[in-house]
C-alpha positions as CSV (number, residue, x, y, z in Angstrom):
1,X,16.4,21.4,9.3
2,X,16.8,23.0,13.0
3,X,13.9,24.8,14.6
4,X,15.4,28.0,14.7
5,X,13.4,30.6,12.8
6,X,14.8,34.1,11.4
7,X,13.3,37.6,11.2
8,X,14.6,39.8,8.6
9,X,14.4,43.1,9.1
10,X,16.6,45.3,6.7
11,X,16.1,49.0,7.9
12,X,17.3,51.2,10.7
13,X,17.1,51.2,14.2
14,X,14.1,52.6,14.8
15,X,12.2,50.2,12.6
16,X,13.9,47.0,14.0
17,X,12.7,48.4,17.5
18,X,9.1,48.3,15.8
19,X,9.8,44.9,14.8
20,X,10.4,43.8,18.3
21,X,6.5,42.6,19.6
22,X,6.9,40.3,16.4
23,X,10.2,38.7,16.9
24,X,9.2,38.0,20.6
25,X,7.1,36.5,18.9
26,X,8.6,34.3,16.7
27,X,10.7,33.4,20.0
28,X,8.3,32.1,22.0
29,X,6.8,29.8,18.8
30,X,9.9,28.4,18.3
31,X,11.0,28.0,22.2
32,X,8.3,25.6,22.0
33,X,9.9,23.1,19.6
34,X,13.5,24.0,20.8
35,X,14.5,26.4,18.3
36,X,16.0,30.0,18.8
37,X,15.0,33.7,17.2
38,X,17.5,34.8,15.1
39,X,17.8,38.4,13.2
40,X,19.3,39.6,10.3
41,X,19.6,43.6,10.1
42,X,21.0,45.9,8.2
43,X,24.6,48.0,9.7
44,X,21.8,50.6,10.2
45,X,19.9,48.6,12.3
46,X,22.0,46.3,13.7
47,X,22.8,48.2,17.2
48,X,18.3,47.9,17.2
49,X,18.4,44.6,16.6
50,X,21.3,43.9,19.6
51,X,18.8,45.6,22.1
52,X,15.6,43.2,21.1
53,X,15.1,40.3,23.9
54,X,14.8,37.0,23.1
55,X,17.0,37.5,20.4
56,X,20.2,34.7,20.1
57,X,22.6,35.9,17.4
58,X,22.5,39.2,15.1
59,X,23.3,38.7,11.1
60,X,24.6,41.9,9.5
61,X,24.1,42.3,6.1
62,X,24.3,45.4,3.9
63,X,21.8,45.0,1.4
64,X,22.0,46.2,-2.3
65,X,18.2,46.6,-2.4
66,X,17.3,48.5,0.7
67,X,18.6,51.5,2.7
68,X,18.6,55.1,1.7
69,X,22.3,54.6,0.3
70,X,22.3,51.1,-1.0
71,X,26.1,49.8,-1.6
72,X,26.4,47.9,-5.2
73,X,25.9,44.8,-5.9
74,X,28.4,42.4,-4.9
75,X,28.4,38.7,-5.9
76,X,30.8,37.6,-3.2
77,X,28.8,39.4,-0.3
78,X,25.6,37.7,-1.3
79,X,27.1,34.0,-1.5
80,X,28.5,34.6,1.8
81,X,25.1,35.3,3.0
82,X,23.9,32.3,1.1
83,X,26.0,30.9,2.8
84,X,25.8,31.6,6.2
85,X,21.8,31.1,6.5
86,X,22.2,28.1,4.5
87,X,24.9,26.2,7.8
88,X,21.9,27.6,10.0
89,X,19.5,25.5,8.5
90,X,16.3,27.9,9.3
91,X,12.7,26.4,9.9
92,X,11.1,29.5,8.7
93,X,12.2,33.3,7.8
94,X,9.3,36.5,8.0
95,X,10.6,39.6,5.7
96,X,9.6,42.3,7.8
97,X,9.2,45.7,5.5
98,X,7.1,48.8,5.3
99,X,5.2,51.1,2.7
100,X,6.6,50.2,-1.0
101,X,10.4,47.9,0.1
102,X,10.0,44.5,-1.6
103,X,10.7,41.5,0.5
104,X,11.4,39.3,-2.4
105,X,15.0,39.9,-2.7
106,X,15.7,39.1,0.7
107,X,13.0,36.3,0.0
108,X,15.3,34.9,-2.8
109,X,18.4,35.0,-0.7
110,X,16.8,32.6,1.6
111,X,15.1,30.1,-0.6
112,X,18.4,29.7,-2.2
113,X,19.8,29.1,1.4
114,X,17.2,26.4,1.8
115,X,14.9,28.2,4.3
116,X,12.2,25.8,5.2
117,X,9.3,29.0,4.8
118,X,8.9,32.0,4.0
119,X,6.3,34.5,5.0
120,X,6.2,38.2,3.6
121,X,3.9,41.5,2.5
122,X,3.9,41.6,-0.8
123,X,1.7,43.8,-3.3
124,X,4.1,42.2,-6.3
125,X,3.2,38.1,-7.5
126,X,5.9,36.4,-5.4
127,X,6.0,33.0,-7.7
128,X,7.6,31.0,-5.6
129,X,9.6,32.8,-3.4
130,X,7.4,33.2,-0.8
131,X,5.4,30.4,1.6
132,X,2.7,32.9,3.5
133,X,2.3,36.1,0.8
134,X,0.3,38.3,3.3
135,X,-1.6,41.4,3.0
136,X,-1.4,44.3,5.3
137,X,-4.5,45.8,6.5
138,X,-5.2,49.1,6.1
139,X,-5.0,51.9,8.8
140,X,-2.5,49.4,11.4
141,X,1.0,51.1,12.9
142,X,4.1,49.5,12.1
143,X,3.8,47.5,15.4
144,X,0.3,45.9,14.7
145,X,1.7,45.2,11.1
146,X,4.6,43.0,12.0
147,X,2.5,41.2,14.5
148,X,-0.1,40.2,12.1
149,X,2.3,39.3,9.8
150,X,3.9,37.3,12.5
151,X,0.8,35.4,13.5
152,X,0.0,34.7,9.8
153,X,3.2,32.7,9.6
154,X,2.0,30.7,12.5
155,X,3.9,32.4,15.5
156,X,1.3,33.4,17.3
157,X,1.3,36.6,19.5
158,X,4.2,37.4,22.3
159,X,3.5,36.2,25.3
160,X,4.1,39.5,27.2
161,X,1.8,42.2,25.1
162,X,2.8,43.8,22.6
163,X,5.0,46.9,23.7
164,X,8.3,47.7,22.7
165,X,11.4,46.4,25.1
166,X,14.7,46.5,25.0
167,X,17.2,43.4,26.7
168,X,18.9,44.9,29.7
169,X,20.6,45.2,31.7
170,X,21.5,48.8,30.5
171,X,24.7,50.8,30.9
172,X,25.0,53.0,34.3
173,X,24.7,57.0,32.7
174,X,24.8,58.1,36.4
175,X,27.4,60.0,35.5
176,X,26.3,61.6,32.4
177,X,22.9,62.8,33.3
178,X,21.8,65.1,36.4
179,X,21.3,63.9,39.5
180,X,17.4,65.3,39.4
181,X,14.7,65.1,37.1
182,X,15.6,65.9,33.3
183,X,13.9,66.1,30.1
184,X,15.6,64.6,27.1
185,X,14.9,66.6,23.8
186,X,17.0,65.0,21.0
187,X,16.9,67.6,17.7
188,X,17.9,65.3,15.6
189,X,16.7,62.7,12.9
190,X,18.1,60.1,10.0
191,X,15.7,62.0,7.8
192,X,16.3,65.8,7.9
193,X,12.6,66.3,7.0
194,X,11.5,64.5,10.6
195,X,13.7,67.1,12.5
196,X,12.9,70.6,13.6
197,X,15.2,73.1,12.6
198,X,18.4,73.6,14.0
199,X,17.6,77.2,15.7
200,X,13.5,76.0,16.6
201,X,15.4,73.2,18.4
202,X,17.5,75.7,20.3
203,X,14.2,77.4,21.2
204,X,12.4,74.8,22.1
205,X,15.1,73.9,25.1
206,X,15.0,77.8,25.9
207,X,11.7,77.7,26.9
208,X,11.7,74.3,28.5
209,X,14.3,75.6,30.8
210,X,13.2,79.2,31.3
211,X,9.8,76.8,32.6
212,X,12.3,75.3,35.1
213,X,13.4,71.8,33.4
214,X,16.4,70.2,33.6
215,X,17.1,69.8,30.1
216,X,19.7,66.9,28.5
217,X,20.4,67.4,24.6
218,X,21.2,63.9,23.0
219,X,22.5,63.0,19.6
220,X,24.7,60.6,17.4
221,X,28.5,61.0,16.2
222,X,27.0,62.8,13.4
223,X,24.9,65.1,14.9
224,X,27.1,67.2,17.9
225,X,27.3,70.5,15.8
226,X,23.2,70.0,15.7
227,X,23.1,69.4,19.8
228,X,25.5,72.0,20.8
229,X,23.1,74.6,18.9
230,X,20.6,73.5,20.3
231,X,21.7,73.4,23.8
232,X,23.6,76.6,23.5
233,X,25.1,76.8,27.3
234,X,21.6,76.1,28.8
235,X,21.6,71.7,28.8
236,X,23.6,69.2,29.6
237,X,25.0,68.0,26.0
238,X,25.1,64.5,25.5
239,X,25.7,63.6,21.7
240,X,28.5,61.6,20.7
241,X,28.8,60.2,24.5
242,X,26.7,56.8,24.1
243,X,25.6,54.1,22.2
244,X,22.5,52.9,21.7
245,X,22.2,51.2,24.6
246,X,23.8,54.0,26.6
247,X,21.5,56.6,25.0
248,X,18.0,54.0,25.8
249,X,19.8,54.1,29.7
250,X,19.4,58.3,29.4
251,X,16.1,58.1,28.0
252,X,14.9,55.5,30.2
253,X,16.0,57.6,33.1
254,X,13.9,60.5,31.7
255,X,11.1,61.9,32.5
256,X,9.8,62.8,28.6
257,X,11.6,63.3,25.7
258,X,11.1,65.4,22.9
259,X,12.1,64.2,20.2
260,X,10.8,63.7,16.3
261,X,10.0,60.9,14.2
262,X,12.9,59.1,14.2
263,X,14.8,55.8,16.1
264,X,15.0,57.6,19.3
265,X,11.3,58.1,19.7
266,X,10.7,54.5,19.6
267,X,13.7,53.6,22.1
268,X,12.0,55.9,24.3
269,X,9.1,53.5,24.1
270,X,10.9,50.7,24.5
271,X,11.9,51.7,27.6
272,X,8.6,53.2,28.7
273,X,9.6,57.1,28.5
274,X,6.3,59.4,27.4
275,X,7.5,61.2,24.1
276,X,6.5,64.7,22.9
277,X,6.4,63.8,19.6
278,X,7.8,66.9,16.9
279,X,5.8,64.8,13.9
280,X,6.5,65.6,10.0
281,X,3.6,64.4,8.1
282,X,6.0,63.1,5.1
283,X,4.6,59.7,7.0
284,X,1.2,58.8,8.2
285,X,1.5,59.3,12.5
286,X,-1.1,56.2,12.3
287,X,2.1,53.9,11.5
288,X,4.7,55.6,12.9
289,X,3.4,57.5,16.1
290,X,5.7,56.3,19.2
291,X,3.7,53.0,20.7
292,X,2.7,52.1,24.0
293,X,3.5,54.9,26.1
294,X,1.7,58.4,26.9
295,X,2.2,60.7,24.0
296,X,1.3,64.1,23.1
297,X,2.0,64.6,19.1
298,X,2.4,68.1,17.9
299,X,3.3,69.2,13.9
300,X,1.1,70.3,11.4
301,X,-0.6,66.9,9.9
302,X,-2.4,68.7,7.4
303,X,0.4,70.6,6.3
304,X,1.4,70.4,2.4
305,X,4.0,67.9,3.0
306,X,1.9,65.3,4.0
307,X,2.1,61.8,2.8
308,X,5.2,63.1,0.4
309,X,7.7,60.6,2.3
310,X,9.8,63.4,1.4
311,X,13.6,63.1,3.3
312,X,13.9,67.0,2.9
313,X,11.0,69.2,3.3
314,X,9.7,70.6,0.4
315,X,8.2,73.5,1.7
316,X,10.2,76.6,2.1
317,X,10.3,76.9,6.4
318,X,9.7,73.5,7.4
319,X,6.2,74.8,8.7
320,X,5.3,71.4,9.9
321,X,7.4,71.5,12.5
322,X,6.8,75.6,13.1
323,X,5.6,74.3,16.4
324,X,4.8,77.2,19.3
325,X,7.6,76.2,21.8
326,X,4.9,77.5,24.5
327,X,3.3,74.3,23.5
328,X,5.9,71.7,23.8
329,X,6.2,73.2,27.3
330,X,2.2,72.3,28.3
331,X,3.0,69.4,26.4
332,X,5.8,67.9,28.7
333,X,3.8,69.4,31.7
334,X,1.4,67.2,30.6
335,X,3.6,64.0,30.8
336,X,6.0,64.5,33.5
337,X,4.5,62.1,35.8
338,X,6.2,58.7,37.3
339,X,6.2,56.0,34.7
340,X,7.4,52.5,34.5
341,X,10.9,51.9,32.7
342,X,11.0,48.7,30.5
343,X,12.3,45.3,31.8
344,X,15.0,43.5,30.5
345,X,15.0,40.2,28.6
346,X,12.7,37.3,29.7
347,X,15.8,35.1,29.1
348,X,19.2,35.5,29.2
349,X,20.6,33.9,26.4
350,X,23.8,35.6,25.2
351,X,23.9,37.7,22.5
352,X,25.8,37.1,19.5
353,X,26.8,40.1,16.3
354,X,27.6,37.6,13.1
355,X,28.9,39.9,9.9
356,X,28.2,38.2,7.1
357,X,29.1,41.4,5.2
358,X,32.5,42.5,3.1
């Protein structure tokens, strides 16, 4: 058995970045005896999980049992997996998840790949799939969550707080972004209920540049058609142009983003941007509210939608989201003050992606 530990986190980017306090976490624990911090993300999380510090090598694994499009079952992907953590020779895994995911398939994966212990959340009887079986507190965000999970499985707390970083350094967007101040407003979101609508987004960067900001529009591959509407001849358009990494550079250049609740709010976090936060109620803002940085969060959180976890809004309008763009203006006003960008890696071990899928 090695002393390297493993944190399993099977979501998208922006939960991975949520994940990060804890993995530091886990990092520091097993520094002391030698050992390394090792992740295993899903495809849809994997570019996160790249970005955490402290973090030596990246498993990718596509996993029948989580993500909004799960792929099938597949016997030979799995072994390989088996596989793979079982040459490893982990100390100890934690099963990070959230709201009603089940850690004990991932939890079976590793006992059968001899993982030392296990440590999970889980509201179903584990049996004996899992070493700590913890129970999350009621009313903590996703951030406090993973850390107490973390320090029930005997890591301890990070040794540098518990806000959100990303590993630098980052890419040089000097010559995508303007030369002057800019806001970032990103319409965009992996859940189309967590987004404003296509032509409130396009008013929302009217009026932040009829109030005299510079305005940058960023998005993924997917998601150009969405930022060039929104931008409409008035802001620089950014989507499709970066990575990840490149797009935490823009934000961390920014001086707010607006943006809703979705992976980009929480890289803006991790590299200490203050976030207008456009929130959809589908989710509880207590969990999933950006973390650590100055925030102002606008969206209806009484609205009929609430708690529905609902990936398209099921009320006619989106009302939620029906947010005055007069207020996202006094709302950036409020936050456009000189702020602290995040700080690369501690240590500067090299980074390794391992695909352990087919």
């Amino acid at each position: 058995m090695s002393a390297d530990v493993l944190a399993v986190r099977l979501d998208s980017d922006g939960d991975v970045l949520l994940t990060g306090p804890a993995v530091r976490a886990m990092a520091h624990a097993a520094a002391r005896d030698g050992g390394q911090v090792d992740v295993l993300a899903a495809p849809a999380g994997r570019a996160a999980a790249e970005l955490l510090p402290d973090v030596r090598d990246v498993l990718v694994f596509d996993a029948p049992w989580s993500g909004y499009r799960p792929p099938p079952v597949d016997r030979a992907s799995v072994l390989d997996l088996v596989a793979t953590l079982a040459e490893r020779r982990y100390a100890a895994a934690v099963v990070f998840t959230s709201f009603h995911q089940s850690p004990l398939p991932a939890a079976m994966v590793l006992k059968v790949a001899g993982v030392g212990r296990v440590a999970a959340v889980s509201e179903d009887y584990p049996g004996s799939l899992l070493d700590v079986r913890h129970t999350r507190a009621d009313g903590l965000h996703e951030v406090e969550a993973a850390l107490d999970l973390a320090r029930a499985a005997g890591f301890g707390a990070p040794p540098d707080g518990d806000r959100l970083r990303v590993r630098g350094p980052l890419p040089d967007v000097s010559s995508l972004v303007p030369a002057g101040p800019y806001v970032v407003v990103h319409p965009g979101a992996s859940v189309p209920a967590r987004a404003p609508a296509p032509d409130h987004a396009r008013d929302l960067v009217a009026a932040l540049v009829r109030a005299g900001h510079e305005v940058v529009v960023t998005g993924g591959p997917g998601e150009t058609d969405l930022a060039a509407h929104a931008a409409a001849g008035r802001a620089r358009d950014l989507s499709g142009r970066t990575d990840l990494a490149g797009l935490a550079a823009v934000l961390a250049g920014a001086r707010c983003v607006v943006v809703g609740n979705t992976g980009p709010a929480h890289l803006a976090a991790a590299v200490g941007t203050p976030v207008v936060s456009l929130f959809a109620p589908v989710v509880p803002a207590e969990r999933w509210a950006p973390w650590g940085v100055p925030t102002v969060l606008l969206g209806d959180q009484e609205a009929a939608c609430r708690g529905t976890r609902a990936r398209v809004c099921p009320v006619p309008g989106h009302p939620c989201l029906g947010v005055d763009p007069d207020d996202v203006v006094a709302a950036v006003d409020r936050l456009v003050v000189p702020h602290v960008v995040g700080t690369p890696a501690p240590r500067a071990t090299p980074l390794r992606t391992v695909g352990v899928t087919r």
